[in-house]
C-alpha positions in Angstrom: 13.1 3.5 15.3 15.8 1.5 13.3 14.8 -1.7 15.2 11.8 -1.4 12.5 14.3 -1.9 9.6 15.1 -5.1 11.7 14.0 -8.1 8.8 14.0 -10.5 11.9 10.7 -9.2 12.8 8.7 -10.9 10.1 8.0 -14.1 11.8 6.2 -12.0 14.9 4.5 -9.8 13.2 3.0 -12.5 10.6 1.9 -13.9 13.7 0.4 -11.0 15.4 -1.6 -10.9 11.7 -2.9 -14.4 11.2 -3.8 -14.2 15.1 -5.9 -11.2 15.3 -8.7 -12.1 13.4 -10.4 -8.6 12.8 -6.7 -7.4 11.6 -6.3 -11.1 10.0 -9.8 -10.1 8.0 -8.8 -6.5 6.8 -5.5 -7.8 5.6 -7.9 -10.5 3.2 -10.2 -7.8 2.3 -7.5 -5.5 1.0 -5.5 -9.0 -0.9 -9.3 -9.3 -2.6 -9.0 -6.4 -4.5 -5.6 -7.5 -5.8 -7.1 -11.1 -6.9 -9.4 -9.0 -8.9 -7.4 -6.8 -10.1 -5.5 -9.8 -11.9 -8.5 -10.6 -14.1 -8.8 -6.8 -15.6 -4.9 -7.7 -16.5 -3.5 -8.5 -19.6 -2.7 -12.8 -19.7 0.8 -12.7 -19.7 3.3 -11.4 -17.9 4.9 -11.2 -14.3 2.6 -10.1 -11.0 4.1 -8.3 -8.5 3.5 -7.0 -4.6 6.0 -4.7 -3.7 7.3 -4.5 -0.2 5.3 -7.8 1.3 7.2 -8.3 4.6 5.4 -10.2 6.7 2.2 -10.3 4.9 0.5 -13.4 3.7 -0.9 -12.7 0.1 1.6 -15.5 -1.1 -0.7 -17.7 0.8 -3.5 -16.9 -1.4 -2.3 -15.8 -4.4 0.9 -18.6 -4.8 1.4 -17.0 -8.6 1.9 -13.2 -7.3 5.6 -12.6 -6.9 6.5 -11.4 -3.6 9.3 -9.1 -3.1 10.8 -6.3 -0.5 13.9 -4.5 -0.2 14.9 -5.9 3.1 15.6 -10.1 3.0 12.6 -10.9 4.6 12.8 -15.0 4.4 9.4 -15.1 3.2 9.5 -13.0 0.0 10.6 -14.5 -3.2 12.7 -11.3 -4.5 14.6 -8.8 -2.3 14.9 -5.7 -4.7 14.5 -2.0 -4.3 11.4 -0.5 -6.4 13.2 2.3 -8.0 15.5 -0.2 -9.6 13.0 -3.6 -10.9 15.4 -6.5 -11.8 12.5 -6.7 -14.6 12.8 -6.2 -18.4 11.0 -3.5 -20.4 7.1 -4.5 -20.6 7.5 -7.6 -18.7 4.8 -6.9 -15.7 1.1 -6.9 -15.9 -0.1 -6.2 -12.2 1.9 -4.5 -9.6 0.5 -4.1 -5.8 1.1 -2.3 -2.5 0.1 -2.0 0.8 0.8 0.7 2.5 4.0 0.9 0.7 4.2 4.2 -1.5 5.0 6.1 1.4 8.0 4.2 2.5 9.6 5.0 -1.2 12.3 7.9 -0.8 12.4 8.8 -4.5 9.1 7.9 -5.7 9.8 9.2 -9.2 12.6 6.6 -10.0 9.4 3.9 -8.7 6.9 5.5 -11.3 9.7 5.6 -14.3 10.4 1.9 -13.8 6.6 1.2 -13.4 5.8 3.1 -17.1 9.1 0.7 -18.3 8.6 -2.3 -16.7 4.7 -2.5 -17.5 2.8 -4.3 -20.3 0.2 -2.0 -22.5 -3.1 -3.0 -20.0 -1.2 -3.5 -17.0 -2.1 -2.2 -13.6 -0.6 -0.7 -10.8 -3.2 -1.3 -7.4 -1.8 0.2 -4.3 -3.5 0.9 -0.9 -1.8 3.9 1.1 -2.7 6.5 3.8 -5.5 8.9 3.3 -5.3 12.8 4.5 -8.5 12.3 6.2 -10.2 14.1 9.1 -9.2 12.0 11.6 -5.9 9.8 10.2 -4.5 12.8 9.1 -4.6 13.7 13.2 -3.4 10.1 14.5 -0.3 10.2 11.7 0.7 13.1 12.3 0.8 13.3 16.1 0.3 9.8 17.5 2.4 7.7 14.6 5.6 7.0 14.6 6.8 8.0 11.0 6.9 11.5 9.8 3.8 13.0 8.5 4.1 16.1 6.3 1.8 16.8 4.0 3.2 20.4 3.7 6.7 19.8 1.8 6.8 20.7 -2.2 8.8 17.8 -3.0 7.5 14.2 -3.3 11.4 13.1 -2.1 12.6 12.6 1.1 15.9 11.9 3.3 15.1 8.5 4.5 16.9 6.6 7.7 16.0 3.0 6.7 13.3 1.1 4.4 10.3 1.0 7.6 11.8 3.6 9.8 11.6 6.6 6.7 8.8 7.3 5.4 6.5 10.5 4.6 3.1 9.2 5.4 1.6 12.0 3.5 3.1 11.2 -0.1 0.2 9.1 -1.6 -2.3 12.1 -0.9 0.4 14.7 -1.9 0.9 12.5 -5.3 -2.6 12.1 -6.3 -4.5 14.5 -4.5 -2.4 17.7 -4.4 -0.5 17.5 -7.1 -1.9 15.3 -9.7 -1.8 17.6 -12.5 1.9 17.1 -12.1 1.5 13.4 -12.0 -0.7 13.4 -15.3 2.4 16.0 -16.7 5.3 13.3 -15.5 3.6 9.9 -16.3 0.7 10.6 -19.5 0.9 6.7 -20.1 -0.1 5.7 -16.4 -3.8 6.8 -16.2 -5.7 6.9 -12.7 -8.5 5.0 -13.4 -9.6 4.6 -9.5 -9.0 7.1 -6.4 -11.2 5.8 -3.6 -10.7 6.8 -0.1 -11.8 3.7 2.3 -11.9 2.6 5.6 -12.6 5.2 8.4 -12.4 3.0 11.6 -11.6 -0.6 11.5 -8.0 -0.4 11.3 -7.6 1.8 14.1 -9.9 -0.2 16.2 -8.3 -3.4 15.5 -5.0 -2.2 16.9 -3.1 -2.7 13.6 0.0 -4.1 14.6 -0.2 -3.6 18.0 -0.9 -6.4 20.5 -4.6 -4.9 21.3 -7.5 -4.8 19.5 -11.3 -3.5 21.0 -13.3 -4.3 17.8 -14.6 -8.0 18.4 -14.5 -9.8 15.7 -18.2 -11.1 15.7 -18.8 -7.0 15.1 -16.6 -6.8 11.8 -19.4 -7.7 9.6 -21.2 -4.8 10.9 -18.3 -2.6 11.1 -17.7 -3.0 7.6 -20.9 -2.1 6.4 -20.8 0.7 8.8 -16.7 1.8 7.4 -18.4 1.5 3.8 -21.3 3.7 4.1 -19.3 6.4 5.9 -16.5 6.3 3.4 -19.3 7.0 0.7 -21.5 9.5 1.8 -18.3 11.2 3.7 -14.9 10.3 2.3 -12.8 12.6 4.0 -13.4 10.3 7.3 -11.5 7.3 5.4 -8.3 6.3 6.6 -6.6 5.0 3.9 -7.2 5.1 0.0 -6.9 2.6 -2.9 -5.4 4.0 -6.1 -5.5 2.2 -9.5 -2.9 3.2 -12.4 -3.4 1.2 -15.9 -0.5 1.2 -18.5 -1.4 2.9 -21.5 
């Protein structure tokens, strides 16, 4: 799997986004919630995506610096998240797509979010869910490791795509989040909502299918919302929001 860790990819896979429009649509909806997240931020200081590969949210949010820790040509800052290149209290908005779970020491990444963070600044990331049926498809038909069974949030990783733990944000905030609370006081969970039961897997994510048609995602969505209220442990992925103390 260490052709993943391969930052020549990010051209094709930018284009397998912006060309399948149901995936192309998701990726927008998710980038939304960061826009307004901006606006419960403070004024000043630095926004920040962490790990933006191939994505596109530069495209529509040109202020938002981009960054990953491979040298992906189309992110501003190539840096690794447990070590910011960012003075104390300099950031006011920090965001993540399915990112957390690719971090090998996840505790270095929250100390440097509590330093690097204004008073009022918020941390919005979007990760895996241990639902009833993603928790099934990442564990046995994913290609990174999914273990929601190990005591420590740590992991031996072989590369920055190709380790992972896929189970880490639902171990962090779900299982033990008293420990979180007892680690980080000054990073309060202000929002822990599970989301999206079925569209992603039925657009194919990155793959080169896709058997949702796009004149059905309307529908779909209303359809992904409603189930993901009335039963959240069908979601698929969850969208956590931290705010700086």
């Amino acid at each position: 799997m260490t052709e993943l860790d391969n930052c020549n990819r990010a051209k094709n896979i930018r284009k397998r986004i912006q060309n399948k429009d149901v995936l192309f649509r998701l990726y927008h909806e998710f980038y939304s919630k960061y826009i307004d997240c901006i606006k419960r931020c403070p004024d000043h200081g630095v926004s920040l995506e962490i790990g933006s590969g191939a994505g596109f949210l530069k495209d529509i949010a040109p202020d938002v610096v981009t960054t990953d820790i491979l040298p992906y040509e189309t992110v501003d800052i190539v840096m690794d998240a447990s070590k910011m290149p960012f003075g104390d209290r300099s950031i006011k908005s920090v965001f993540m797509l399915n990112v957390l779970h690719h971090i090998p020491d996840s505790k270095a990444f929250f100390n440097e979010l509590v330093r690097c963070l204004i008073p009022g600044g918020r941390v919005l990331l979007i990760d895996q869910y241990h639902g009833w049926l993603s928790r099934l498809i990442f564990q046995y038909a994913h290609h990174e490791l999914y273990d929601p069974k190990v005591l420590d949030w740590n992991f031996k990783t072989s590369g920055p795509l190709s380790g992972a733990n896929g189970a880490l944000c639902w171990m962090i905030f779900y299982r033990d989040r008293v420990l979180f609370e007892e680690l980080y006081p000054s990073l309060e969970l202000v929002n822990l909502t599970p989301n999206t039961p079925f569209r992603y897997w039925l657009s194919g994510g990155l793959k080169w299918w896709c058997v949702l048609p796009s004149s059905l995602f309307a529908l779909s969505t209303k359809f992904d919302n409603w189930l993901s209220k009335k039963f959240p442990k069908t979601s698929s992925f969850v969208e956590v929001e931290l705010i700086k103390k």
